[in-house]
N, C-alpha and C positions, 0 to 999 in steps of 0.2 A: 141593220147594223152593218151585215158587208155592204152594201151599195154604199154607203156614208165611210167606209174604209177606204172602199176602190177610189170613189171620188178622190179620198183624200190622196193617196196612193195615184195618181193620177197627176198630179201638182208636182211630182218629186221624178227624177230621172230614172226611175227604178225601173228597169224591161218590164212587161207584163207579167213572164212568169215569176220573178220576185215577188212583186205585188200581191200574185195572186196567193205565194205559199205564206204571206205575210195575213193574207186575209181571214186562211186556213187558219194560220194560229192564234188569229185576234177570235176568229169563229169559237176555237175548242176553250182559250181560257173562258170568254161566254159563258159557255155550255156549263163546264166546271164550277163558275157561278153557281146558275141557274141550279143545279145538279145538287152542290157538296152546302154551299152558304145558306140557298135558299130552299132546302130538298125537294126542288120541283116547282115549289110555289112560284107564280108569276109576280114579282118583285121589281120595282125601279132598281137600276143600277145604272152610273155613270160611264163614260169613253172621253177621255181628252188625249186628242191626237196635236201633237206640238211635232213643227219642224227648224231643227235647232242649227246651230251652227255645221256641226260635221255629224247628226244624226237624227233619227225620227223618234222621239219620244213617245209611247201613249201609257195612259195613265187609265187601269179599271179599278173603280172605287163602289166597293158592294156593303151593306149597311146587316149584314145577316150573320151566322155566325162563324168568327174570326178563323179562319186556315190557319191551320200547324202544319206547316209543308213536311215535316217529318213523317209525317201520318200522311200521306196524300197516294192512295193507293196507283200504285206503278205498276208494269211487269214485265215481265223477261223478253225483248224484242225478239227471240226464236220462237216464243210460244205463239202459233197461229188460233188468234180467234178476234172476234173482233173487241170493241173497246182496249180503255187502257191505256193509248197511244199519246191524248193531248200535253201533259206536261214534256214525254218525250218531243214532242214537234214545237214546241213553246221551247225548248232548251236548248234545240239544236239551229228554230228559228232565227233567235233574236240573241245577240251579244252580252245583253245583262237583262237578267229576269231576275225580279226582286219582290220575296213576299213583306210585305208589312202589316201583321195585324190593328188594329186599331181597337179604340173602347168597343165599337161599334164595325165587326164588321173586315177589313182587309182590302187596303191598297195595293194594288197589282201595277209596278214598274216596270216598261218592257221596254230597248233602246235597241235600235239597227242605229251600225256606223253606215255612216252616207259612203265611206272613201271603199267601200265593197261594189259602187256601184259601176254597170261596166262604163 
């Protein structure tokens, strides 16, 4: 899945470290998948990566059960320990992060403005 980010990320004018912190947070929503949707279990999930007029769309579509972002355990950026961090890095990432539960499951909408780019 990052190798197929990067590639994509690669296509677009975005310096490497953009790319890379972009790769970072396509990584943790992932994981948060894998983690919260599927708990653990190895699970098909989707990635649609679109580049659009003035920014990068992608699109994580997971079939497990639906996110209540209300409920999406966070914590205090002074408390040092690890985990914890992904939604922080996912927020601060990308320009709009958008949950959508579904019957089946939760649509993950994430958008970088291209006009950030140097």
């Amino acid at each position: 899945m990052r190798e197929e980010v990067r590639k994509f990320m690669r296509e677009t004018s975005f310096d490497n470290d953009v790319s890379e912190v972009i790769v970072l947070a396509i990584d943790e929503a992932c994981t948060n998948i894998i983690r919260h949707a599927y708990k653990g279990e190895a699970k098909p999930f989707r990635i649609e990566m679109r580049r659009l007029q003035n920014r990068l769309r992608f699109v994580l579509r997971d079939y497990g059960i639906p996110c209540e972002r209300q409920k999406f355990p966070s914590r205090d950026l002074d408390e040092i320990r690890p985990g914890g961090l992904g939604v922080h890095i996912i927020q601060r990432v990308f320009d709009l992060v958008e949950y959508s539960p579904q019957a089946r499951g939760t649509r993950l909408t994430l958008e970088k403005m291209t006009s950030e780019m140097p």
